[in-house]
Every structure is written in structure tokens, then in C-alpha cells.
C-alpha positions as a Python dict, from the first residue, in 0.01 Angstrom:
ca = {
    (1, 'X'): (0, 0, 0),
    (2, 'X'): (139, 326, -50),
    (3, 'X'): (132, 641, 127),
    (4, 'X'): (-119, 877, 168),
    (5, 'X'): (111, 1151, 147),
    (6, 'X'): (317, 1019, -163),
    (7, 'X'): (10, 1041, -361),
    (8, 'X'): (-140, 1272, -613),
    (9, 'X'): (-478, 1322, -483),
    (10, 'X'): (-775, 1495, -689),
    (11, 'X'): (-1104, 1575, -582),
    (12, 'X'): (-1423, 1590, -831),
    (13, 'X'): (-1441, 1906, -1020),
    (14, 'X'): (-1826, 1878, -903),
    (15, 'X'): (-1745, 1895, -578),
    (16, 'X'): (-1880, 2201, -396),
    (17, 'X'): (-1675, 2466, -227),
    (18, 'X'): (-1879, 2374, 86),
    (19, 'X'): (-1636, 1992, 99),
    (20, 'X'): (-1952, 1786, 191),
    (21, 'X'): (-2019, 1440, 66),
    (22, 'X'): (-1661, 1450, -106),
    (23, 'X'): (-1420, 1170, -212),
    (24, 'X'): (-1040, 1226, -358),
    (25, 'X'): (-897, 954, -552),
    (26, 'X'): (-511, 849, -689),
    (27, 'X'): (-393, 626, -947),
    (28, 'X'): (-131, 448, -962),
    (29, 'X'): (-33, 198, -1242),
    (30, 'X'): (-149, -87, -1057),
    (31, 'X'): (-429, 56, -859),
    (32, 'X'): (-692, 343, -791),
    (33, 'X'): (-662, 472, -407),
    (34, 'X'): (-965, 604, -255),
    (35, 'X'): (-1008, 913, 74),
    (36, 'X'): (-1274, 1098, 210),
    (37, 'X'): (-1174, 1459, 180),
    (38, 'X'): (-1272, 1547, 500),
    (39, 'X'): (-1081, 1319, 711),
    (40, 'X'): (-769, 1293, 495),
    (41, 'X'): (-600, 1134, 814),
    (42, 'X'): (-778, 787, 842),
    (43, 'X'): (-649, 511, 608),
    (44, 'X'): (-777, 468, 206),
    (45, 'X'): (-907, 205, 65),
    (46, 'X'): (-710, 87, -211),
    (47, 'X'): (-899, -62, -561),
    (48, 'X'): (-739, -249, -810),
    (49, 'X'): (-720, -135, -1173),
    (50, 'X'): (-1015, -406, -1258),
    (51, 'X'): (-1222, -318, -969),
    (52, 'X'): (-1240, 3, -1054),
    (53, 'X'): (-1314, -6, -1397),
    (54, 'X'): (-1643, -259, -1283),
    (55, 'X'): (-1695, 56, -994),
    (56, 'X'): (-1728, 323, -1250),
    (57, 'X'): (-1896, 95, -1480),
    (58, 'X'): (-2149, 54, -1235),
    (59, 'X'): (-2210, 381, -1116),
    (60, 'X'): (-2216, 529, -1502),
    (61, 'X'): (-2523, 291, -1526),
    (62, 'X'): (-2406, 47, -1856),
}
């Protein structure tokens, strides 16, 4: 797993200015890492590549 702080982390440019509700996410080339912005402290939950492509998948309703 790698470290929170050695990651690139990028919030949703739909994400309000307000920070409710909010995920960040990182890539790597072997996995997607996951945060809630506002409690950048407690551990991620890391997805592989394949996970997340069935994640978004999912959400984008196809």
C-alpha cells in the first residue's frame, strides 16, 4: 500500500466549495486509491485497476 502523502490526490471538479459528501482519488499503475476529503488522516481504501473499472462501470449505469 502506499502512502497517503506520496500520492497525487484529486477531488471531483463537481465537488462544492462547501467539501460535503466528497471523495479524492489516486492512481497508480497498478491501482486506484480512494479518501474521504474530509478526514484525509484515516487510512484509504485501495482498488485495483479491474475493480475500478467494474466501480465506474457501475455507477455510469451500462
Amino acid at each position: 500500500m502506499s502512502n497517503s502523502t506520496e500520492l497525487a490526490w484529486f477531488k471531483s471538479s463537481c465537488s462544492g466549495t462547501e467539501g460535503d459528501n466528497c471523495i479524492e482519488v489516486a492512481a497508480t499503475e497498478r491501482a486506484v486509491h480512494v479518501r474521504d476529503s474530509k478526514d484525509v488522516e484515516r487510512p484509504h481504501v485501495t482498488i485495483g485497476g479491474a475493480g475500478w473499472v467494474q466501480f465506474v462501470r457501475y455507477v455510469a449505469g451500462s
